[in-house]
C-alpha positions in Angstrom: 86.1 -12.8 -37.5 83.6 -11.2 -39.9 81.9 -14.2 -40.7 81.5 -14.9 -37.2 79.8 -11.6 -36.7 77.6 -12.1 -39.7 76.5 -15.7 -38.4 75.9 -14.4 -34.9 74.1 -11.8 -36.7 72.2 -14.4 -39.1 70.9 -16.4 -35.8 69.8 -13.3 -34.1 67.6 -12.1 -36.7 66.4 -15.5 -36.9 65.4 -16.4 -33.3 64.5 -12.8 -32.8 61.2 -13.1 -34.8 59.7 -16.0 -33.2 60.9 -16.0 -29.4 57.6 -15.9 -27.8 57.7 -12.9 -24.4 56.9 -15.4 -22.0 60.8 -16.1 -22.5 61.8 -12.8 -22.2 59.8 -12.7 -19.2 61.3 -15.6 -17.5 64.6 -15.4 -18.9 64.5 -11.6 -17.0 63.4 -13.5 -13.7 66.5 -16.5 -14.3 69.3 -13.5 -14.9 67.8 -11.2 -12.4 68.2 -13.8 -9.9 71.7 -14.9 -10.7 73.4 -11.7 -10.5 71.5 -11.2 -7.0 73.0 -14.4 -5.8 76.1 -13.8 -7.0 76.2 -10.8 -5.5 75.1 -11.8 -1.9 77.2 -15.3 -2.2 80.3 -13.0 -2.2 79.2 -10.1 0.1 77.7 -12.5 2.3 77.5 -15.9 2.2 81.3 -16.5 1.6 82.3 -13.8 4.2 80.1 -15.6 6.9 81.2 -19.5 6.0 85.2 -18.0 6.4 83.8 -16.4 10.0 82.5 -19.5 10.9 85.6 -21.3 10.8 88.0 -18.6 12.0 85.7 -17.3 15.3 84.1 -19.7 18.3 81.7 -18.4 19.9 81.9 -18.0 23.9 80.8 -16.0 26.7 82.6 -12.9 28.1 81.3 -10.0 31.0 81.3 -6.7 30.4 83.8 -4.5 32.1 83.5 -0.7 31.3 82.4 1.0 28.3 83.4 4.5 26.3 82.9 6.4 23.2 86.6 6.4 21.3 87.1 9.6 19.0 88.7 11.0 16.4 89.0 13.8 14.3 88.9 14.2 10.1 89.2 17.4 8.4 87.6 18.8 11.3 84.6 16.7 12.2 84.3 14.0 15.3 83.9 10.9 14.4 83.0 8.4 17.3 82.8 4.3 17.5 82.0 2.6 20.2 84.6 0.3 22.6 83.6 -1.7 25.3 86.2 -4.0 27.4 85.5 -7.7 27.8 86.7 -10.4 30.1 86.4 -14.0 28.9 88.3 -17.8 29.1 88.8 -19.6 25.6 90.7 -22.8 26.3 91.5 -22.4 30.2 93.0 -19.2 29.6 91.8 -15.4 30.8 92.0 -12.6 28.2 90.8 -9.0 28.4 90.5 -6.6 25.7 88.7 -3.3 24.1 86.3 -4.3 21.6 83.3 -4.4 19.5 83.3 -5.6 16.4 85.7 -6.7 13.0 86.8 -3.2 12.5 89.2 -3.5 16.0 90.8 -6.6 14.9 93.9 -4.6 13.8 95.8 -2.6 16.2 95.5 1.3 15.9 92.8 0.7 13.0 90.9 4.1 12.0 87.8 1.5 10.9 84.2 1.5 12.4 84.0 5.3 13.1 81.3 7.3 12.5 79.7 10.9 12.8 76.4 10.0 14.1 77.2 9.9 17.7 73.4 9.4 19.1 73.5 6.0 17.7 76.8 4.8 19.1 75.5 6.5 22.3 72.9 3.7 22.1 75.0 1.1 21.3 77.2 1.6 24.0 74.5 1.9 26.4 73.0 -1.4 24.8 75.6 -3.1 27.5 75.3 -3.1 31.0 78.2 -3.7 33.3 79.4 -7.0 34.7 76.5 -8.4 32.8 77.5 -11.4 30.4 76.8 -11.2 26.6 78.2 -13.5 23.5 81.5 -12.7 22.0 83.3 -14.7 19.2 86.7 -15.5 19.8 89.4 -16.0 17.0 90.6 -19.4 17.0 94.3 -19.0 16.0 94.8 -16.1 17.9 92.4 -15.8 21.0 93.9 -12.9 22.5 91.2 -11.4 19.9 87.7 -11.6 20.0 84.6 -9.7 19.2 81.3 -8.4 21.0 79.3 -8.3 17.9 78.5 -10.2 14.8 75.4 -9.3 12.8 72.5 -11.9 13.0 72.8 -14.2 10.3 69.0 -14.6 9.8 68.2 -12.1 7.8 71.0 -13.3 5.1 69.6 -16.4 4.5 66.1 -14.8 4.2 68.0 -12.2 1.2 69.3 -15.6 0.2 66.3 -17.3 -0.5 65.1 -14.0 -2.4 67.5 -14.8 -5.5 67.2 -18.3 -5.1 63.9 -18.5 -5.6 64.0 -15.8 -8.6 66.5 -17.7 -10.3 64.7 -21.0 -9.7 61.0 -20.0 -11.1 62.6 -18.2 -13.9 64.8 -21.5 -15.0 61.7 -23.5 -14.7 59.6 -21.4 -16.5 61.9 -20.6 -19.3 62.6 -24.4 -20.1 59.1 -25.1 -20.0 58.2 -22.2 -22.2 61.2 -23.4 -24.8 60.1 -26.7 -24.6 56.5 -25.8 -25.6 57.8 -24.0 -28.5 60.1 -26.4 -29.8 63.6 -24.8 -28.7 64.6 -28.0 -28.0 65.1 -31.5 -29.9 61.6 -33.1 -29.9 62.5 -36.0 -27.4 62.5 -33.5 -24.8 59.1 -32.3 -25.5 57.7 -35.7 -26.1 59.0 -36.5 -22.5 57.8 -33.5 -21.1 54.4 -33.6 -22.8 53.5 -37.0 -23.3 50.0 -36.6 -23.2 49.0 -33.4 -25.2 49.0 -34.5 -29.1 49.3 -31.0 -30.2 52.8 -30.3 -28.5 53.7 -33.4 -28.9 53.5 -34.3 -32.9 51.3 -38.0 -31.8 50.1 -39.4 -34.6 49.3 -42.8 -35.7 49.1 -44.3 -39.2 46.2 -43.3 -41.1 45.2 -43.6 -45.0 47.4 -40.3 -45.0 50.6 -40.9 -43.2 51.4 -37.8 -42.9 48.3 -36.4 -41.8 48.0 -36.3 -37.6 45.7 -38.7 -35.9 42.6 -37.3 -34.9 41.5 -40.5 -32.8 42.6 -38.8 -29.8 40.8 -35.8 -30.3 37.4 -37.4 -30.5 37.6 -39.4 -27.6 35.5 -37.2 -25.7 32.0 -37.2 -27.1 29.9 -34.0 -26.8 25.9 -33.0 -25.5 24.7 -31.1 -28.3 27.5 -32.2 -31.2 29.2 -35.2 -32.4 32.5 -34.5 -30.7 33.9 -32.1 -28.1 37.1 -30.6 -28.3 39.8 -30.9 -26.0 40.1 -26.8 -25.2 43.1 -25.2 -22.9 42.0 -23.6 -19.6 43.0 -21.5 -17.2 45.8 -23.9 -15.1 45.5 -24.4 -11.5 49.0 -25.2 -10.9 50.0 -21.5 -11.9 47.3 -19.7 -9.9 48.3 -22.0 -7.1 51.9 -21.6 -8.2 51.6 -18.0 -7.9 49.7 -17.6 -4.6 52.8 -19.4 -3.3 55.7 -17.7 -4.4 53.5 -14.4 -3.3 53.1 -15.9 0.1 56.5 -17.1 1.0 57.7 -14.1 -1.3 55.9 -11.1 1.4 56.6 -13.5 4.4 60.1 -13.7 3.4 59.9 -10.1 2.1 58.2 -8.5 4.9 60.4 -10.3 8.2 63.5 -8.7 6.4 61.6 -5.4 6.7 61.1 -5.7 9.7 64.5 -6.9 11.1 66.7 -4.1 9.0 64.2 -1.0 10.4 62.9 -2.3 13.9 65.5 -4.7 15.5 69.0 -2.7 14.1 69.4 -1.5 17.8 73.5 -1.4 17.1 73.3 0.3 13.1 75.1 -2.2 11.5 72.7 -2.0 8.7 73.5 -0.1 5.5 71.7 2.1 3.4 71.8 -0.3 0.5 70.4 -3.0 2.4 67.5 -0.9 3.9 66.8 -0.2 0.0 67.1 -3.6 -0.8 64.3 -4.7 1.7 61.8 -1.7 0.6 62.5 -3.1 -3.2 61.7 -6.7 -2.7 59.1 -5.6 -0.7 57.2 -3.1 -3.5 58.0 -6.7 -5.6 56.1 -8.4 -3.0 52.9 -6.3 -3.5 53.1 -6.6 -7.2 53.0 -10.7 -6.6 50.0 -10.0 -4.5 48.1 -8.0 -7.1 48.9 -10.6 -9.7 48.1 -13.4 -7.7 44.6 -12.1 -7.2 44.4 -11.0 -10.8 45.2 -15.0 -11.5 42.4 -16.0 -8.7 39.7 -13.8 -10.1 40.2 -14.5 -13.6 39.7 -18.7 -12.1 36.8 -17.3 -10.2 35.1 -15.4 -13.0 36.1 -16.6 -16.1 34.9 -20.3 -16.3 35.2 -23.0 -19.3 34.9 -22.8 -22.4 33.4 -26.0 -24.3 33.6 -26.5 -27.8 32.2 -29.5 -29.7 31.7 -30.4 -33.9 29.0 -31.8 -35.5 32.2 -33.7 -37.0 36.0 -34.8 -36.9 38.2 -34.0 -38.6 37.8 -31.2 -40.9 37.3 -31.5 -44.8 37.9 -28.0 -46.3 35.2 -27.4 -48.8 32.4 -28.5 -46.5 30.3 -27.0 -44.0 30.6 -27.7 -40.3 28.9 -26.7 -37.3 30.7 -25.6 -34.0 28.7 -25.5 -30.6 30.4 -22.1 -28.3 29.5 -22.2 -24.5 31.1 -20.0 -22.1 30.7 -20.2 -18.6 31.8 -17.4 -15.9 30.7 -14.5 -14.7 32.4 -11.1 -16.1 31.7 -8.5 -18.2 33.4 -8.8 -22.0 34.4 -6.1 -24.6 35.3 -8.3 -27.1 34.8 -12.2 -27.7 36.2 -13.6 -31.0 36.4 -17.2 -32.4 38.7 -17.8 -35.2 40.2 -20.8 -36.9 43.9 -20.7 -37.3 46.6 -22.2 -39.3 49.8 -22.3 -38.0 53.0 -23.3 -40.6 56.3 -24.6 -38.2 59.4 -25.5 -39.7 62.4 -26.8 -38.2 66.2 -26.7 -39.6 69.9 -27.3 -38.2 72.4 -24.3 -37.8 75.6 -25.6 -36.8 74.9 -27.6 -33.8 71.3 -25.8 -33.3 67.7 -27.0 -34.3 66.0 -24.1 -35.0 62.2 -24.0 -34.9 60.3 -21.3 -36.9 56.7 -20.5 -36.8 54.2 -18.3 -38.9 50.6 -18.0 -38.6 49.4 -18.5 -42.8 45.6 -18.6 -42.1 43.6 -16.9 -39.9 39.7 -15.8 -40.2 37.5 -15.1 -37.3 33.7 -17.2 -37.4 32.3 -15.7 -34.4 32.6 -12.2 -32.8 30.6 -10.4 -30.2 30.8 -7.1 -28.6 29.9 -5.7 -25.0 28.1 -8.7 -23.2 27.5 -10.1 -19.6 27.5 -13.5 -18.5 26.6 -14.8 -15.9 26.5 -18.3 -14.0 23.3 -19.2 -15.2 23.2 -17.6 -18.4 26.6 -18.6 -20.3 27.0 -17.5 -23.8 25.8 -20.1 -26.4 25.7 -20.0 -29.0 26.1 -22.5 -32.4 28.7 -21.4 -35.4 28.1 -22.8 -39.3 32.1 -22.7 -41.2 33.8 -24.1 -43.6 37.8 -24.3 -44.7 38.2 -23.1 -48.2 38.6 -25.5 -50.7 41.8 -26.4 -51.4 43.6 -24.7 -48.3 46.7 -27.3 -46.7 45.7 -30.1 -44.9 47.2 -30.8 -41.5 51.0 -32.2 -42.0 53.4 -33.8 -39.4 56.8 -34.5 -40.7 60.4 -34.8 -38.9 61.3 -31.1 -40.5 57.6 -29.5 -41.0 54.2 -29.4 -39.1 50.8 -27.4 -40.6 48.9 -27.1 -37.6 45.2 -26.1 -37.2 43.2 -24.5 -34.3 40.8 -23.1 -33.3 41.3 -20.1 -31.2 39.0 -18.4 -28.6 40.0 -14.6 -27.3 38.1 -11.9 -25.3 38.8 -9.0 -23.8 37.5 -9.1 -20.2 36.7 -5.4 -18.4 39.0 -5.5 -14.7 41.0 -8.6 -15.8 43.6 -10.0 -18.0 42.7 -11.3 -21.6 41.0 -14.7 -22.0 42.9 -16.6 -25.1 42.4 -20.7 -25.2 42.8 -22.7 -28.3 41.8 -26.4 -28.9 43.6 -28.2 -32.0 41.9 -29.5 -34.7 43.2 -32.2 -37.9 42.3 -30.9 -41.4 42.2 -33.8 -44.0 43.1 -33.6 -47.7 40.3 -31.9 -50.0 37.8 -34.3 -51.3 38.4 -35.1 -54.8 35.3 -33.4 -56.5 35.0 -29.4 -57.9 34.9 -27.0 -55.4 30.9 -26.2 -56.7 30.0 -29.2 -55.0 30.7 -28.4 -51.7 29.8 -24.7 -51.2 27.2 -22.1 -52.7 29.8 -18.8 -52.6 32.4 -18.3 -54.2 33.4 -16.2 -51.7 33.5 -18.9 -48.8 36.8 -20.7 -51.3 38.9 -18.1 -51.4 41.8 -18.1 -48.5 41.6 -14.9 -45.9 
């Protein structure tokens, strides 16, 4: 039993320093959503699907009406009775009734203190007028005069649905992207992106990535542009959605539990309920439009190389332009190395990631840009000699990037990186490539 503790222990420590937030954030979102639905399958859905096939619905007239009370520790309690006529099957019954709590003979159920609202309810029926009852098929000499709508449950239905469903997706995309899961998954997934995927060809360095790929694309002022990340589409539209159907959804709940709850059947709870997902609702809208503005401002970055792929000793120009329109506090370019390693536990394939290398080209402080005027500018750096070359191997993986951040005044922080293949130093002394010393030397 001890060892089992200490293993558990073991693999928390190890997943615990590389699980990026994006999964904490999601996997909040998949659990949240679960225990909602849960909850509202048993105290709802299930409870309606057995009413369903117990009660037929069927019209009955209103006879009289009256307030029924009783008395606990000294205070009235009232619920309101109202007698029906009907025919189920060619047969006549009449009864007092109003809702599941008068089921059972002599039941003390369904009474309240608040006598102004049963005082509507009861005048909520008119005599000899005709209204819906539900009749219990295996015993119709009982029946009932009201059931609550069923329309707003499948709205708090599709509430936790929808939770549950984003956060699943977005969690097993965000574990595929980081290698949680075998790499035939990813591969699948990503079949087109060579830097989550591991492509490579064979070179003169088999175990060096291909860099064909990456210079497909051939630049305006440099040899090569760079394939660089950008703000996706799919999750600013993707968000605008799931705040749209979210307030919709959200809001018509609201509205149905406060302004069309003429008989109070609705609880306190589920008044709370509707204000909660509805405050949710509003933080979906402000992120939504943080997502929109940030596509609107902040436009793309382009990167290009005077040339592909990188030998460390040598010089090498980049070309930085930034499009948009925003106001930036801080604008860095850096080139990163990133060491992965992956390993078996038991039945798990663990993947492990450290950033080794990381030294920032390019910074700039307190700028505009604008439309017309993007930031350009053009970057001369070089890879010390010596540092490890890009490496892609069933257990290990060297990756190299460069990696674009700013911090943006009114919106969230730009960060896009574009990958880059390092090659094996030349073979020649480190004098020959560069004039300081300085410029060898890993950061």
């Amino acid at each position: 039993m001890c060892s089992f503790f200490r293993s558990v222990e073991r693999s928390f420590l190890l997943y615990a320093v590389r699980i990026p937030p994006a999964i904490f954030l999601h996997g909040f979102l998949l659990v949240v959503g679960a225990v909602f639905f849960i909850l509202h399958f048993y105290s709802w859905v299930l409870p309606n699907w057995n009413f369903n096939r117990n009660f037929e619905q069927t019209v009955c007239t209103v006879l009289d009406t009256k307030i029924a009370e009783t008395k606990r520790n000294y205070i009235l309690f009232y619920r309101p009775e109202i007698f029906i006529e009907y025919q189920f099957h060619e047969q006549n019954y009449r009864l007092w009734t109003y809702d599941e709590s008068m089921l059972v003979a002599d039941s003390e159920l369904g009474y309240v203190d608040d006598l102004e609202t049963i005082q509507k309810i009861v005048d909520s029926y008119k005599k000899q007028e005709q209204y819906p009852c539900w009749v219990k098929i295996s015993d119709p000499k009982y029946a009932i005069l009201f059931h609550p709508s069923p329309m707003w449950g499948w709205f708090f239905l599709m509430i936790p649905v929808s939770l549950a469903g984003s956060g699943f997706v977005g969690l097993w995309l965000t574990m595929c992207r980081h290698g949680f899961f075998r790499r035939r998954f990813t591969s699948k997934l990503f079949p087109v992106v060579p830097f989550l995927t591991g492509h490579k060809t064979q070179t003169q360095f088999p175990a060096v990535p291909a860099h064909v790929t990456l210079n497909d694309s051939p630049g305006t002022r440099l040899a090569f542009r760079l394939p660089t990340s950008q703000i996706s589409m799919i999750r600013v539209f993707g968000a605008i959605l799931l705040g749209f159907f979210w307030n919709v959804i959200s809001w018509v709940i609201l509205f149905c539990v406060f302004f069309t709850d003429e008989k109070g059947s609705v609880s306190i709870f589920s008044r709370l309920f509707a204000i909660f997902f509805c405050l949710v609702g509003v933080g979906l809208i402000a992120w939504g439009i943080n997502l929109v503005l940030a596509a609107l401002s902040v436009g793309a970055t382009l990167l290009e190389l005077s040339d592909h792929p990188i030998i460390p000793g040598r010089k090498f120009r980049l070309h930085l332009t930034q499009f948009g329109t925003f106001r930036i506090r801080q604008y860095t370019v850096a080139v990163v190395c990133e060491e992965v390693a992956r390993f078996r536990q038991g039945t798990d394939t663990i993947t492990n990631r450290k950033t080794v290398y990381s030294k920032e080209i390019f910074t700039k402080s307190d700028f505009e840009t604008v439309g017309d005027t993007p930031l350009e500018t053009e970057i001369l750096f070089l890879l010390p000699y010596g540092v490890m070359h890009s490496l892609m191997t069933e257990h290990n993986e060297i990756r190299w990037k460069i990696a674009v951040s700013a911090e943006i005044a009114g919106l969230s922080d730009l960060y896009r990186e574009c990958p880059i293949i390092v090659h094996p130093s030349a073979v020649a002394s480190p004098s020959y490539f560069a004039e300081d010393d300085d410029d060898l030397l890993p950061r």
